[in-house]
C-alpha positions as CSV (number, residue, x, y, z in Angstrom):
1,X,-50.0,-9.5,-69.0
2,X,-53.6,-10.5,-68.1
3,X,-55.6,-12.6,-69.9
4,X,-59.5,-12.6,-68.9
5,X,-62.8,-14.5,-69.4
6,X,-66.0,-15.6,-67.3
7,X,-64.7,-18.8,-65.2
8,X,-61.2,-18.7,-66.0
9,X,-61.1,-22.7,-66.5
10,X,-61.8,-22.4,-70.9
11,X,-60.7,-19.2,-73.1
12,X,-58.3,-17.4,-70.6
13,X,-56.4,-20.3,-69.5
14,X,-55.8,-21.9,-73.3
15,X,-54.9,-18.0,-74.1
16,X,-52.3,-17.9,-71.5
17,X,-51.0,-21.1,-72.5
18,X,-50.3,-20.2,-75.8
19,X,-48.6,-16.8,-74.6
20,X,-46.4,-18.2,-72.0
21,X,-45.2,-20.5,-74.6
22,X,-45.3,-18.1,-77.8
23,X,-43.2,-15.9,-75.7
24,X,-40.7,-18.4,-74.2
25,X,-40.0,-19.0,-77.8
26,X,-39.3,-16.0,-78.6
27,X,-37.0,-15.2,-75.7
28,X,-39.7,-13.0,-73.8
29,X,-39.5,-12.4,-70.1
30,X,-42.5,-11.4,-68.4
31,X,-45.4,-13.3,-66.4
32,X,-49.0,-14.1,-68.2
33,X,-51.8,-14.5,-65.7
34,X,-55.4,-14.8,-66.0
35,X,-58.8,-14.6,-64.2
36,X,-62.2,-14.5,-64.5
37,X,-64.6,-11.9,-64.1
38,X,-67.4,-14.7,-62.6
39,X,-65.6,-17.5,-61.5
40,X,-67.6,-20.5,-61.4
41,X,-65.8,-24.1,-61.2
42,X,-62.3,-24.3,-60.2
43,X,-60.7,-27.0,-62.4
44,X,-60.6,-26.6,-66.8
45,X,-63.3,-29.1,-68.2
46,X,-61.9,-32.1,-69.1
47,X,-62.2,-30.7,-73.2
48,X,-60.5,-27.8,-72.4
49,X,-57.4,-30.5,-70.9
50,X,-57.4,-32.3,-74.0
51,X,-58.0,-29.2,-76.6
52,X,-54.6,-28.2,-75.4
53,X,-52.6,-31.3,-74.9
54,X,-53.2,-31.7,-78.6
55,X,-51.5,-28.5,-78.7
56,X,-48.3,-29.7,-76.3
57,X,-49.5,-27.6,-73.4
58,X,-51.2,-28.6,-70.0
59,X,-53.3,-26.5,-68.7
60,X,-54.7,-29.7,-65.7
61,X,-53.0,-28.2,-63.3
62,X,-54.9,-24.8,-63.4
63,X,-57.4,-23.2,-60.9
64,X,-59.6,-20.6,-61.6
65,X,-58.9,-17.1,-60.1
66,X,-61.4,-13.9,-59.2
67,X,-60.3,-11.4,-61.2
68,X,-59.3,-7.9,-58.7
69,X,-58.5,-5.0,-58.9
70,X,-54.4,-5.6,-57.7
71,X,-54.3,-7.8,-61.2
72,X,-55.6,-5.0,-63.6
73,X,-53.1,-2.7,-62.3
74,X,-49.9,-4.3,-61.9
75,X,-50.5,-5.7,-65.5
76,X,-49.2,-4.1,-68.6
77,X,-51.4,-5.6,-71.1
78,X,-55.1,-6.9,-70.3
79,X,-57.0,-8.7,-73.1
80,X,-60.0,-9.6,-72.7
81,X,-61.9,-12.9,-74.3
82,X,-65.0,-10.4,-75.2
83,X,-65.9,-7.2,-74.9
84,X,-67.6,-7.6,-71.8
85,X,-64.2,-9.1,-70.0
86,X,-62.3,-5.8,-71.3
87,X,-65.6,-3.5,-70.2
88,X,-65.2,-5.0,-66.7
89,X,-61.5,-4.2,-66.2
90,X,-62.0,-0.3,-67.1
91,X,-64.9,-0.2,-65.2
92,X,-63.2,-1.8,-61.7
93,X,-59.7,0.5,-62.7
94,X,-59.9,2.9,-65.1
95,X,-57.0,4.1,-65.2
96,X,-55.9,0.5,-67.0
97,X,-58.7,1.3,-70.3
98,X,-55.7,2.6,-72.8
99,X,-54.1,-1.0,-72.5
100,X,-56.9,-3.1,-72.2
101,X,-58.2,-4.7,-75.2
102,X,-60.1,-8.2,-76.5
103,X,-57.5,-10.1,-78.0
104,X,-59.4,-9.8,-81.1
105,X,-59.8,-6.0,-80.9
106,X,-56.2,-5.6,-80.3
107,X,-54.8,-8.0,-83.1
108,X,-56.9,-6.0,-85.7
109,X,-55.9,-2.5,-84.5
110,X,-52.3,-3.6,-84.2
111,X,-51.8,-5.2,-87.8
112,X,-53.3,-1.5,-89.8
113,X,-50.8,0.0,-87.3
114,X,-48.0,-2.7,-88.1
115,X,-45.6,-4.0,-85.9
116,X,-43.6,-2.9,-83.1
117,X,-40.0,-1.2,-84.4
118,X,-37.0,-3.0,-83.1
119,X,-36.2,-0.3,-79.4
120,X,-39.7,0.9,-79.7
121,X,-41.2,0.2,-75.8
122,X,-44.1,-2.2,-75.7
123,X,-45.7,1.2,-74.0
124,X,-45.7,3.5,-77.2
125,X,-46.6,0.5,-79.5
126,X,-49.5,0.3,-77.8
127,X,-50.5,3.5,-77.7
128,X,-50.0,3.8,-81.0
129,X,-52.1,0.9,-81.6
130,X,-54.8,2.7,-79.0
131,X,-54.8,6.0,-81.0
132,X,-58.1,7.7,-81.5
133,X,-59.8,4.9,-79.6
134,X,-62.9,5.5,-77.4
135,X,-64.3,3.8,-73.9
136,X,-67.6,3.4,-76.4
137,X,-65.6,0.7,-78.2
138,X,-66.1,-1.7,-75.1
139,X,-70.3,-1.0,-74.9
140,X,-72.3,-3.2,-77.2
141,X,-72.2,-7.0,-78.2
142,X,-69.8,-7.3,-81.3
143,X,-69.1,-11.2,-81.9
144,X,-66.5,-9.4,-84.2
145,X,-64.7,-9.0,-81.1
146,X,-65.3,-11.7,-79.0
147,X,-64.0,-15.1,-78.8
148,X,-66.5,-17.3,-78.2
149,X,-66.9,-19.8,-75.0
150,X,-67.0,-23.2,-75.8
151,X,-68.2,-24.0,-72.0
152,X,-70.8,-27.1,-72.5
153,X,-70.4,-27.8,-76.1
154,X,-68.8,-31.2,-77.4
155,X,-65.3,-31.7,-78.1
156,X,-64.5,-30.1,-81.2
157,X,-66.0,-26.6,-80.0
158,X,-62.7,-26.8,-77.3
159,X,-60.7,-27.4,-79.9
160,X,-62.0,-24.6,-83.0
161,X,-61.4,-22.2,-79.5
162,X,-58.0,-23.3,-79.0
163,X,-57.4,-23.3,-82.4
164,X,-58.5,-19.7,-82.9
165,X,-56.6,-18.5,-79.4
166,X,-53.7,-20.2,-80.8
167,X,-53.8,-18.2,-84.4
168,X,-54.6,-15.0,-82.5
169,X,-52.0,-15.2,-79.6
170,X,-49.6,-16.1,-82.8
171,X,-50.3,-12.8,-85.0
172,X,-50.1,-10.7,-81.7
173,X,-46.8,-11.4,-81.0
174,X,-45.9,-11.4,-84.2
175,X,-46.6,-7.9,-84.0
176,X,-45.9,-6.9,-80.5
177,X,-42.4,-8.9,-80.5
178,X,-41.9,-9.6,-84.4
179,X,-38.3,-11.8,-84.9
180,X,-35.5,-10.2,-86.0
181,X,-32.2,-11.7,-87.5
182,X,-29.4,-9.5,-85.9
């Protein structure tokens, strides 16, 4: 899985936080990564640090990466921060558009199509969840879609963003990988 944004050291870091440690709870392998379409500094704003230590995850220890091409295609999810992170990745490969989504985008189109049946592959769920969808969904500027960027604003902007990463990464996998008593 690959999580993008700008400069990789605000929304796409906190997002892979919270879904490396969503899905070690639920006893999902797999790597999350993330990059950043314009990488600018290398280290998280201090903010950022502290927006997710309140959260019981430290993300101090992260440097920004360039997003490239060898990311978009080895991953099998790519979930973009906006619609212009998820527009990027399908223009550089676009062979990776029918699993690349915002994380907004993709939690909305995956709760009217419900969640993943216990054997279905991740694969088909997302298809399913990618039916009847068009490249023209990624043109435009929907804040709909789009979690915002707190870069430069005080404190409590950090924290509202982790705070909504943290409620969307939650409802995703509650969907993609829903619990089930056996």
């Amino acid at each position: 899985m690959l999580v993008l944004c700008t400069a990789n050291v605000c929304r796409s870091p906190m997002a892979q936080g919270f879904l490396t440690a969503e899905l070690a709870s639920r006893g999902v392998g797999g790597t999350v990564r993330s990059a950043g379409t314009d990488v600018g500094p290398e280290r998280p704003p201090a903010d950022a640090v502290a927006a997710m230590a309140a959260w019981g995850i430290d993300t101090s220890g992260h440097r920004a990466r360039a997003l490239d091409d060898g990311l978009l295609e080895s991953a099998d999810l790519v979930l973009g921060m906006t619609r212009k992170h998820a527009r990027e990745a399908v223009v550089r490969v676009p062979a990776v558009f029918p699993r690349a989504f915002t994380l907004k985008e993709l939690v909305r189109r995956a709760t009217a199509v419900g969640p993943r049946s216990a054997g279905q592959p991740f694969a088909a769920w997302l298809a399913a969840v990618g039916e009847g969808r068009s490249r023209g969904a990624l043109v435009g500027r929907s804040a709909g879609d789009d979690v915002a960027d707190p870069i430069g604003g005080p404190p409590e902007v950090y924290r509202a963003t982790a705070a909504e990463l943290h409620d969307l990464v939650v409802a995703l996998c509650d969907l993609a990988w829903p619990t089930r008593e056996d």
